[in-house]
C-alpha positions in Angstrom: -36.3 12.2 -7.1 -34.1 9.2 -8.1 -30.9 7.9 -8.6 -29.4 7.0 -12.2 -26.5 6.0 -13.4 -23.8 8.8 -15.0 -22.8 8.5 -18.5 -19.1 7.0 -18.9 -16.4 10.7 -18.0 -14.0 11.1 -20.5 -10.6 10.4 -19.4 -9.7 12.9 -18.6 -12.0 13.9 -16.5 -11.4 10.7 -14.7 -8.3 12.3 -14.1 -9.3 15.5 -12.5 -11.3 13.7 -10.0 -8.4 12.2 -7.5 -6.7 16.0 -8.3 -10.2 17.6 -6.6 -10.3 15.4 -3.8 -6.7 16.4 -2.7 -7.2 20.1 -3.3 -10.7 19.2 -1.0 -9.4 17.3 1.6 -6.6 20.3 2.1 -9.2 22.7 2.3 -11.5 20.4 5.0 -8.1 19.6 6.9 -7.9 23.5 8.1 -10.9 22.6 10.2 -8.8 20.2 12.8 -5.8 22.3 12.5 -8.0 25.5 13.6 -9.8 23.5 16.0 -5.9 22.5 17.6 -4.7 26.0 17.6 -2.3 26.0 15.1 -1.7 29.0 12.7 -3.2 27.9 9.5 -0.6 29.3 7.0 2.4 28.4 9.4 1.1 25.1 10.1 0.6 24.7 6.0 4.2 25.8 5.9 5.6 23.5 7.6 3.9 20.5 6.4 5.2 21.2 3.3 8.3 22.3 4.5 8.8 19.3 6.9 8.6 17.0 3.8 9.9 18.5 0.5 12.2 22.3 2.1 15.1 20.3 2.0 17.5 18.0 0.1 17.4 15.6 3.1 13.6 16.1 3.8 12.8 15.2 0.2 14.6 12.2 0.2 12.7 10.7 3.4 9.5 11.7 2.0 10.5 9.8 -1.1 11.7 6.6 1.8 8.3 7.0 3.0 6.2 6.4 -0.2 8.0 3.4 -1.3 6.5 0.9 1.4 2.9 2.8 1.0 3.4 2.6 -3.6 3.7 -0.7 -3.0 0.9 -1.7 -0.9 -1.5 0.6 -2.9 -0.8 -1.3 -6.0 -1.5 -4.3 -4.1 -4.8 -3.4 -3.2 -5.3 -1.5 -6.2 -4.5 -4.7 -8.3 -6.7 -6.8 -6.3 -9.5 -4.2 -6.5 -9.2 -4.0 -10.4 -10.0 -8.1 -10.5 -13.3 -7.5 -7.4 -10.8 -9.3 -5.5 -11.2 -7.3 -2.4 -8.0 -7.6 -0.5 -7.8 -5.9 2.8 -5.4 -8.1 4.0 -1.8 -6.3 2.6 -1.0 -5.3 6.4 -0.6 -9.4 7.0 1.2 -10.3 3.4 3.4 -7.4 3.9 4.4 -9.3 7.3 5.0 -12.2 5.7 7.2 -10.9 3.5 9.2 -9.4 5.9 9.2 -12.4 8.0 10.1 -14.6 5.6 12.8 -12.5 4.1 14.3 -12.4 7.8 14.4 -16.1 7.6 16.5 -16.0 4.5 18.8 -13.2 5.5 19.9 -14.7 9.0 19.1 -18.4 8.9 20.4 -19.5 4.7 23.9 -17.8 5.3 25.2 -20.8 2.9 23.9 -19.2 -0.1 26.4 -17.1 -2.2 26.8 -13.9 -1.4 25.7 -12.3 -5.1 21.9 -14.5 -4.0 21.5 -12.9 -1.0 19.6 -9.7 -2.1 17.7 -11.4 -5.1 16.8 -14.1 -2.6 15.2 -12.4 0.0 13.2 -10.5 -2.7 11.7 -13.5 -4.5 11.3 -15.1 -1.1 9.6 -12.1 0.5 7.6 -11.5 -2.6 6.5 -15.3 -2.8 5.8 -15.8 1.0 3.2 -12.4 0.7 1.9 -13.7 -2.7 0.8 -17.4 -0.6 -0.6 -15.6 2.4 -3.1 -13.4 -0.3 -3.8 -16.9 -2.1 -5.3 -18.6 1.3 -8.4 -16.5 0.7 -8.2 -16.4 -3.2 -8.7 -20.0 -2.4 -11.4 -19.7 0.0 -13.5 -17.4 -2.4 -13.4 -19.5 -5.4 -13.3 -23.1 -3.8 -16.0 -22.1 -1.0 -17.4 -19.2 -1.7 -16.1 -17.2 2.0 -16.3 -13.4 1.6 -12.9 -12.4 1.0 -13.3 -9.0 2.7 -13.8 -11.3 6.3 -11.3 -13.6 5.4 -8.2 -10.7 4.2 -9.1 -8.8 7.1 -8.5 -11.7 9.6 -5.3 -13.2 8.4 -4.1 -9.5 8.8 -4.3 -10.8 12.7 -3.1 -14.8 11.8 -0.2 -13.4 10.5 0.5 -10.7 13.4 0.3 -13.5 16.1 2.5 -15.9 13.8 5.1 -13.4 13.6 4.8 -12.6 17.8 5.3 -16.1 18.6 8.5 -16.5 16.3 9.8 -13.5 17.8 9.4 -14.0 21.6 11.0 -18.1 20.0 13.2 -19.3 17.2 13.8 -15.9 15.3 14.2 -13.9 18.8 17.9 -12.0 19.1 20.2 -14.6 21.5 20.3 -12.5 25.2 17.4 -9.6 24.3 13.9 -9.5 26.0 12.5 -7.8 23.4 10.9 -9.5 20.6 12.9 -8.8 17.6 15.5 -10.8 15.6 19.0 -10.8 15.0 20.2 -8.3 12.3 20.1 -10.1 8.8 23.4 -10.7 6.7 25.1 -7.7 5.0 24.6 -8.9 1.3 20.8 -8.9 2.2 20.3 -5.0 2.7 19.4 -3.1 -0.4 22.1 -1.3 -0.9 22.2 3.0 -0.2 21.7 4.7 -3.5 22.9 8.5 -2.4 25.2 9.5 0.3 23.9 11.2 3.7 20.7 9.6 2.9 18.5 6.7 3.7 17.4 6.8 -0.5 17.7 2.9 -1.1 16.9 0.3 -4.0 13.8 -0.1 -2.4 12.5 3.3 -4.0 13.3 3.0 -7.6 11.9 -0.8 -7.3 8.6 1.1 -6.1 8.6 2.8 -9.4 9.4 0.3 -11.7 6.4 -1.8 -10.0 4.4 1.2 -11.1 5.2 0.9 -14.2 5.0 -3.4 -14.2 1.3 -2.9 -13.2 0.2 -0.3 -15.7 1.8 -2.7 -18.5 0.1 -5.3 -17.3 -3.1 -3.9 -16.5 -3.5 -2.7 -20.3 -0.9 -4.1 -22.6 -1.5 -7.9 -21.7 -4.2 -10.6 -22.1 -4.4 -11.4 -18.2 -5.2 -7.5 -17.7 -7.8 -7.8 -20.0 -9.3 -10.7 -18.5 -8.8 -9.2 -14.6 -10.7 -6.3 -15.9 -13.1 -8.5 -17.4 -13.9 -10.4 -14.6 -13.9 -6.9 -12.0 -16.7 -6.2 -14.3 -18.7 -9.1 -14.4 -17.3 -11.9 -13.5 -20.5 -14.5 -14.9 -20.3 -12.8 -17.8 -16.5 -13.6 -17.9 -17.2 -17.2 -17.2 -19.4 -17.4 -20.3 -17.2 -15.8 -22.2 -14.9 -18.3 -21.6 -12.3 -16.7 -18.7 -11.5 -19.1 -16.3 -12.1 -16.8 -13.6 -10.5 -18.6 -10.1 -7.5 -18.6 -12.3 -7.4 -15.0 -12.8 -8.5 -14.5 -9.1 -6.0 -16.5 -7.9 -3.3 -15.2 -10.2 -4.4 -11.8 -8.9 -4.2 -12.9 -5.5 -0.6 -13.7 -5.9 0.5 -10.9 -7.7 -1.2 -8.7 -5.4 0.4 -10.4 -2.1 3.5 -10.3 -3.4 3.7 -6.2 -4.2 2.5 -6.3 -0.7 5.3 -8.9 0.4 8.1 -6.4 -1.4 7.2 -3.7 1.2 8.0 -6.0 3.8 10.9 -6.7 2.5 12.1 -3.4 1.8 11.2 -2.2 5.3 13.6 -5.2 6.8 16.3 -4.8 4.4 16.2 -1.3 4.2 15.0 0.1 7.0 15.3 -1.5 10.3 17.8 -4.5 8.9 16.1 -7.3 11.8 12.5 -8.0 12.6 10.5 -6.1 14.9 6.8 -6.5 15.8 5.6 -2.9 14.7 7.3 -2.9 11.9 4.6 -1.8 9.7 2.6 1.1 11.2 -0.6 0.2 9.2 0.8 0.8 5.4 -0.8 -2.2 4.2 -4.4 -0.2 6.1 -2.9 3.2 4.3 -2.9 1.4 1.2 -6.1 0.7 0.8 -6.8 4.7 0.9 -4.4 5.3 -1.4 -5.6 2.4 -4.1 -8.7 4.4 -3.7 -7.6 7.9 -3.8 -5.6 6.6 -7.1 -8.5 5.5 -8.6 -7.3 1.9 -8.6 -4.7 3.1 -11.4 -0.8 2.3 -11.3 0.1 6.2 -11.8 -2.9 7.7 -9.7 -1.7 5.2 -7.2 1.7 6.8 -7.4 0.7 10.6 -6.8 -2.1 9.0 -4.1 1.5 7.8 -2.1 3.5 10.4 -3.0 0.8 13.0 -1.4 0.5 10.4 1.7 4.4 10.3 2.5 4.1 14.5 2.2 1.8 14.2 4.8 3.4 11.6 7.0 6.6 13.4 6.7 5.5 17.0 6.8 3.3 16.6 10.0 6.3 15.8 12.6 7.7 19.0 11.3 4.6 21.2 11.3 4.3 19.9 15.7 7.5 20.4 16.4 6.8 23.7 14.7 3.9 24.6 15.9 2.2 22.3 18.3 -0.4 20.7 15.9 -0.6 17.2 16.8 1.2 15.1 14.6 -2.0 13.2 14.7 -3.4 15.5 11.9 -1.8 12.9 9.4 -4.2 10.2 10.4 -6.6 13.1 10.1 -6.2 14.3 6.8 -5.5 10.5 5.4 -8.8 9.5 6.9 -10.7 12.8 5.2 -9.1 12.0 2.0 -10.9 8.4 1.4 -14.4 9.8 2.6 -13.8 12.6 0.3 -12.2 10.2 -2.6 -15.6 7.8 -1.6 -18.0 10.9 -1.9 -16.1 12.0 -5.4 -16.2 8.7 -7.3 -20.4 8.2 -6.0 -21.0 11.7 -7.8 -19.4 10.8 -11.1 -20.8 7.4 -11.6 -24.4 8.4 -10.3 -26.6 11.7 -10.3 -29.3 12.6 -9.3 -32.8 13.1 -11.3 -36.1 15.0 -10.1 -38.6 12.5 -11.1 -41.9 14.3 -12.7 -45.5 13.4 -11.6 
């Protein structure tokens, strides 16, 4: 018995795959929920319930997925290019750091660059972070999954030390900033709601990606050189440019989540500002199949889950713990899928 590769699926097969490993991980997930005591078909209930029963509940599901749509196209980007970026935790950090900078400290910008500002700044500051080990692959040939990884933790400490010093509210103990400027929150899109610009930026990044993934010559070449990237060099791609450029781009999605949590969100800088999205989006680039609109439905079936678990333990004593459950049963299950359609197996003769 041996291992060959599959034929190419048709795409829309493809398609079905991420679709299969939902309905699957749903179906493993009643295992914990059993094993916690909950009533399956009430618990399933209220996780759905929690997130989309109501007007208000859909709307914070919807708040939810924007930060993790963002950091799955990051990594998803990145992925695309072989360009494995496990670092979107730290540039989503920066971004949010750097856009606090902007929002409290450059108060002598006019008021209509306030927003935009801390948006290019935010997107920029997470673009540079996810170039430092761009640069380190191509210049020195350092593993980029060790170096991503790590500055995850640079940039953590960085942020610490600014907010126990300079950034650190005037009179608090605890480490967070002063609240930024009012021009620089995105502005509420629906009343009684936390529904902000940060959402509909989500999806227009969506669409940003999947136009440049197949309608332009750098998505050609990132593709390219994801696929082979000696080949690529042959062919003439000049591939540390299009790593680097990758890099950046991919950062700087990354950066925008940060930027949306602070101006959104929690309007100052706090140390656990991010729970992990930038570690969630790494599942959900995978679950997405490294595609822009799989990447979409991969966050969109995360925030359900986020959302819909506090529900389904207040309702029934689950632990809201089953999230982190269910999200971490969904990339083996993703992982297992995507080995079975690109290899099979073959009983060997004698």
């Amino acid at each position: 018995m041996s291992i060959v590769k599959r034929e190419p699926l048709p795409a829309w097969r493809k398609m079905l795959v991420p679709l299969a490993a939902v309905l699957t991980t749903l179906l493993i997930s009643v295992i914990p929920i059993l094993i916690a005591g909950g009533d399956l078909w009430k618990s399933f209930y209220y996780l759905f319930y929690g997130a989309l029963g109501t007007r208000y509940n859909l709307l914070e599901t919807l708040v939810k997925a924007s930060p993790l749509i963002l950091t799955g196209l990051a990594v998803a980007f990145a992925f695309r290019a072989k360009f494995w970026n496990i670092g979107a935790e730290g540039q989503l950090l920066a971004g949010a750091l750097m856009a606090t900078v902007v929002g409290i400290k450059w108060q002598w910008l006019p008021g209509f660059l306030a927003l935009p500002a801390v948006m290019i700044f935010g997107f920029l500051a997470g673009g540079l972070w996810a170039a430092i080990p761009a640069v380190l692959k191509t210049k020195l040939n350092v593993d980029d999954v060790v170096s991503t990884l790590l500055l995850n933790y640079v940039m953590l400490y960085i942020m610490g030390a600014l907010l126990f010093g300079p950034l650190q509210q005037p009179g608090s103990s605890w480490p967070r900033s002063p609240e930024i400027v009012e021009l620089a929150k995105y502005p509420v899109l629906l009343a009684r709601s936390r529904f902000h610009l940060g959402i509909p930026l989500a999806l227009v990044m969506v669409f940003v990606i999947w136009f440049i993934n197949k309608k332009t010559v750098f998505g050609f070449r990132s593709r390219a050189v994801g696929i082979n990237r000696r080949a690529s060099l042959f062919g003439g791609i000049k591939t540390n440019s299009v790593i680097l450029w990758t890099a950046l781009i991919s950062g700087g999605l990354a950066g925008l989540a940060g930027v949306g949590e602070l101006c959104a969100i929690q309007y100052r800088l706090i140390s656990d500002i991010s729970p992990g999205y930038g570690y969630t989006g790494i599942v959900i680039a995978m679950l997405g199949n490294l595609h822009p609109i799989g990447v979409l439905f991969a966050s969109l079936f995360f925030s359900v889950i986020i959302v819909g678990a506090q529900t389904m333990s207040r309702m029934t004593g689950v632990p809201s713990y089953i999230a982190e459950v269910i999200q971490g049963v969904a990339l083996i299950v993703m992982l297992v899928f995507l080995l079975f359609t690109e290899y099979r197996l073959r009983v060997v003769k004698k």
